[in-house]
Structures are given as C-alpha cells and as structure tokens.
N, C-alpha and C positions, 0 to 999 in steps of 0.2 A: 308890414304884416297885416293881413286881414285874415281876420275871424268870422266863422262861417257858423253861425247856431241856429239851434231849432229846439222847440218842447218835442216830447213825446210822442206825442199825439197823433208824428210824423211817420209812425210805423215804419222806420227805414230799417231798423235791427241794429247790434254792436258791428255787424262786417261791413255795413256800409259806410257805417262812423268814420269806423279805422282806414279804410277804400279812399273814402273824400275828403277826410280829414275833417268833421265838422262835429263841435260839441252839443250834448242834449242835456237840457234842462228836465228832470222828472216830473208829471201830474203829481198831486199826490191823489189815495183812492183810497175812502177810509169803505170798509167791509166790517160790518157789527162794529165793535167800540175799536177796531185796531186800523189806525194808517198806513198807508203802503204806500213806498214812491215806486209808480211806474217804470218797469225796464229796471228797477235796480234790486227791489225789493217782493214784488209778483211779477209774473206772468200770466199771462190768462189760461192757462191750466187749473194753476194757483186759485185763482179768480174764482173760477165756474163753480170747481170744487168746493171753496169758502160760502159763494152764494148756495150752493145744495145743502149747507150745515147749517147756515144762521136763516136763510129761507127770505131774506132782503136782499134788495138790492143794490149795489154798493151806491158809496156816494160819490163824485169828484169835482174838486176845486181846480182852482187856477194857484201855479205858485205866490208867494206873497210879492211885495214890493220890495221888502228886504231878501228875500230868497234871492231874487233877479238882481239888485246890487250884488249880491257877493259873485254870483254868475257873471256880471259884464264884469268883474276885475280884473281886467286881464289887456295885454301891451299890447299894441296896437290899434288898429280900428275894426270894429264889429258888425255884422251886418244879422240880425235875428228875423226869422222869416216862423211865427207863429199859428196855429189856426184858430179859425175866422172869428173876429171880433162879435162877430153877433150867434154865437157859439158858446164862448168863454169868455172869462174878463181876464185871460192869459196877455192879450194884448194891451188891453189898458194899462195892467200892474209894467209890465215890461215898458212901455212910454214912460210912465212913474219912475220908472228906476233910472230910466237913460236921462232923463231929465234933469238929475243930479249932478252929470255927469258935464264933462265939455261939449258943446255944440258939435255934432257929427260923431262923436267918440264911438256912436252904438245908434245905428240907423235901425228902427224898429217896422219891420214889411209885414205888416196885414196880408194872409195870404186866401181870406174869405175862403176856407176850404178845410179839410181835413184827412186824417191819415194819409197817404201816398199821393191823393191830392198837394201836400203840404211836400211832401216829399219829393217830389216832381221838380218842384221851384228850389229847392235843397241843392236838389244835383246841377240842378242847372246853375245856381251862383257858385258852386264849387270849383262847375267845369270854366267858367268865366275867368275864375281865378287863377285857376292853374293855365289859361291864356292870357297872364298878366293883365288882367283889366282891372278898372282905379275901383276904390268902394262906390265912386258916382257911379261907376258903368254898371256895373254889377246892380245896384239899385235900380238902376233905370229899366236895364231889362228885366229885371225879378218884376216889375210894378205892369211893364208890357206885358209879360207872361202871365199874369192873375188872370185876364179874361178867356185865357185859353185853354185854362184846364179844364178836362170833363170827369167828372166821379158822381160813380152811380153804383150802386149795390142792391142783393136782392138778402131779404130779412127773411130768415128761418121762420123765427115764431115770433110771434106776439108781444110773449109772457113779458119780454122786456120793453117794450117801447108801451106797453100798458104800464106798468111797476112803474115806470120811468114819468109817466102822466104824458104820454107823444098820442097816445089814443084812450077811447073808453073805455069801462070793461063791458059793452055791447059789442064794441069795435071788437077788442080781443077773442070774445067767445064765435062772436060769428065769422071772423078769422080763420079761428083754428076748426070749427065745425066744417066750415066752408074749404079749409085747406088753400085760403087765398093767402098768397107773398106778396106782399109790397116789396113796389124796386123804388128806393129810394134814391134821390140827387140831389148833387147842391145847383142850389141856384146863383144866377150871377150875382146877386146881394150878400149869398155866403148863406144862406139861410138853407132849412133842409125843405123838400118838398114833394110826394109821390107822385112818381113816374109814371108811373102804369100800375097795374094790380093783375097779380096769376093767380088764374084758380084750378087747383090740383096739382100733379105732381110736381116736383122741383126743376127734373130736366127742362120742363117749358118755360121755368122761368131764365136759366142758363141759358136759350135758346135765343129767346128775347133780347137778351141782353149781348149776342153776340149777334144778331140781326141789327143791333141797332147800332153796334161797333161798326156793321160792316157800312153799315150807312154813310158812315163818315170818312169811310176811309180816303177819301178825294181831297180832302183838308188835314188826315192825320199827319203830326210828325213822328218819321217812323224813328225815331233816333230812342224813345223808350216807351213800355209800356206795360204797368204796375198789374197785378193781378194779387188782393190784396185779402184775405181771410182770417174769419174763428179758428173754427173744425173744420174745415174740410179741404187740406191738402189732394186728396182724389179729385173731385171737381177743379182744384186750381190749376192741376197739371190735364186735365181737360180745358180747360179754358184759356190754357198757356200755348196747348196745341194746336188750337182753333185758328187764334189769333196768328201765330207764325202761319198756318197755310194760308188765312185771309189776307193777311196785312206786310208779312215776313218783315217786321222790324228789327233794327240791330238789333235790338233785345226786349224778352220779355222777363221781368223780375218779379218772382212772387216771393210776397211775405205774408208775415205774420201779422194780425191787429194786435194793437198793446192794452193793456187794460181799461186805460180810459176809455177806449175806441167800442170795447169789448160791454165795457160793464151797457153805453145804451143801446147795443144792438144783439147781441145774445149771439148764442154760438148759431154756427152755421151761417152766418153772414159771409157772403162772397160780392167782390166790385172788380171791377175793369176802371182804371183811370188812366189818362194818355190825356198829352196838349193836339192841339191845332195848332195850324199852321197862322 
C-alpha cells in the first residue's frame, strides 16, 4: 500500500482528495488571536471576511514536527509531496518527522512550488499509482517532474503583498494609483519572483498571461491544466475557455485557493499552471 500526501497549500479541494485518494495535512492560519486549520476549519470566504473585521493580516505556519508524526502513522509506505522548501518550513518539519521513522517509510518530495503547482505533482503520483508503480518509481518521476511545472498568477491588489512585507508601502500606493498588477511566478529555486507588471485594467493582465500560455504551447503536456483562484470564478471560467480553444487539453480544472494561499495574495488572484513536457 502507498500513501499519497500533501499539505494544503495544494489547493486541490475535498473532490479531488476522494477522486485520488490522497490525504491532506491542514496549514494552520491564526486570524487575530484565533487558529484556523486550513480546508478544515476556514475557507477563504471565511478568511477575507475575518481579515475585513480584525483589519490584519493573517498569520501562517508550517504544521509542527509532532503534527507530521501522527500524520505519517499510517500502514504502508508514504510518499508527501509539500510546497516549496524556501516558502515554508512545512518541508523541513515533515523530513523531522520521517526521520523518526524506518528508512523509506515516508519519502518527503520537495515540490519548490505552490498551490496547484503542488497539485499537479499530487495527481501525477496518484495516477503512477493506480499504474502499479513502486514508491521508487513514483518518486523518481515526482522529483523529474519538479522542473516542469510552470505557475504564475496575476495579483489584484497590493494591500496584501504589502501587509505581508513582499513590497513597500511606496510600492503599494503607486500600485494601486497606477492600477499596476503584478504577475507573479515561481522560480525554478521555488522562490517567488515578478513576471511582468500590468498597468490598468485587469483584462490585460488575463491576456498576458494567456499569451504567454500560448507561448508554450509546443512543450505543453496537454494531459492537465490547473486554473486556480480567490474571487473570481467569472474570469476562471474565461480562462478555462481560452485555454481549451488554445491548447484543448484533456482537461482544464479550476479551483479554489486555500487560505494559506489566500491570506499572501488577497482576493482576486488568478494563475494558470500546467507541466511541460
């Protein structure tokens, strides 16, 4: 038996869980004096709402060392596929934990990535699985498939990545004067890093970003392709649509971000992520 986990952070939802069979470990996300485990105890409804009443930002941690013990207890062998180490110390604490453990019992995959980025490498060890392959195999290609993820998102507003300390509050005000969106991506370190910068309305930034989908399309695998959001369910199902006339991959899946994801990038965040080939 192999076991197939991930934190949170992996925006995959409870249907995909049950879909692939694979367990989630929750963030936690304290909001004024109270904790919240992501996906079990908020939602970013929840979230946004909290942050408009206490007027902070939330906070979030990585689960503990013992959290992550009582999470790997379980029969079999394990394979945790986390985001990105230089992100969170979600990954370090979960090495900690496996370490305790028998050699191999709970293989810990750095997945330098986040939300549906992280998710992407999820499904992929799932589907591995349900084609019998060994927890080596599955590892092997989870660790080939880190360099091929691409996620990239474009940011609403400011207010958060400033709260957050990601920018100044020069950066922030001339921002939002200026009506300039940062598109955010990860880099192949796992690190975050601006893509571009839109100045004025939103569609140019969706535009952008499905120009630069289409860029790729020569290298894309079309086998899936995440379309991942705050607020804004309209835009995703535009940009669910784009992508099927550009690319027509078996599928495009949109979700929801989870809180963590939510508390550093504010609502109205929207991303396209897909592997290469």
């Amino acid at each position: 038996m192999i076991n197939i986990l991930t934190d949170s952070t992996s925006d995959l939802g409870r249907e995909a869980a049950s879909e692939f069979n694979f367990d989630v470990i929750p963030l936690p996300v304290t909001v004024g004096e109270k904790v919240y485990l992501d996906g079990v105890e908020i939602e970013q409804e929840k979230l946004f709402e909290l942050v408009g009443q206490v007027g902070t930002l939330p906070k979030t941690a990585a689960p503990s060392v013992g959290e992550f013990q009582k999470f790997f207890d379980r029969p079999g062998e394990s394979i945790f596929i986390g985001i990105s180490s230089r992100l969170s110390a979600t990954i370090q604490n979960a090495k900690l934990a496996a370490a305790e453990l028998p050699a191999g019992r709970v293989r810990v995959l750095d997945s330098l990535n986040l939300s549906t980025g992280i998710g992407l490498l999820v499904l992929l060890a799932a589907e591995l699985r349900a084609a019998g392959k060994s927890a080596q195999e599955i590892e092997q290609a989870v660790l080939n498939a880190v360099p091929k993820v691409r996620t990239s998102f474009i940011i609403d507003t400011m207010d958060y990545l400033y709260k957050g300390g990601r920018c100044t509050a020069l950066q922030a005000i001339a921002g939002s004067v200026l009506k300039i969106h940062p598109i955010i991506e990860v880099r192949p370190d796992g690190t975050l890093g601006v893509k571009d910068k839109v100045r004025g309305a939103r569609p140019k930034g969706l535009q952008l970003m499905l120009d630069d989908f289409a860029a790729h399309l020569d290298e894309l695998d079309r086998r899936r392709v995440f379309v991942t959001h705050t607020t804004s369910p309209d835009d995703a199902e535009f940009l669910k649509g784009e992508i099927m006339r550009l690319a027509a991959p078996d599928e495009v899946r949109i979700t929801k971000a989870g809180s963590v994801i939510a508390s550093h990038c504010g609502p109205g965040t929207i991303g396209i992520l897909y592997m290469v080939k």
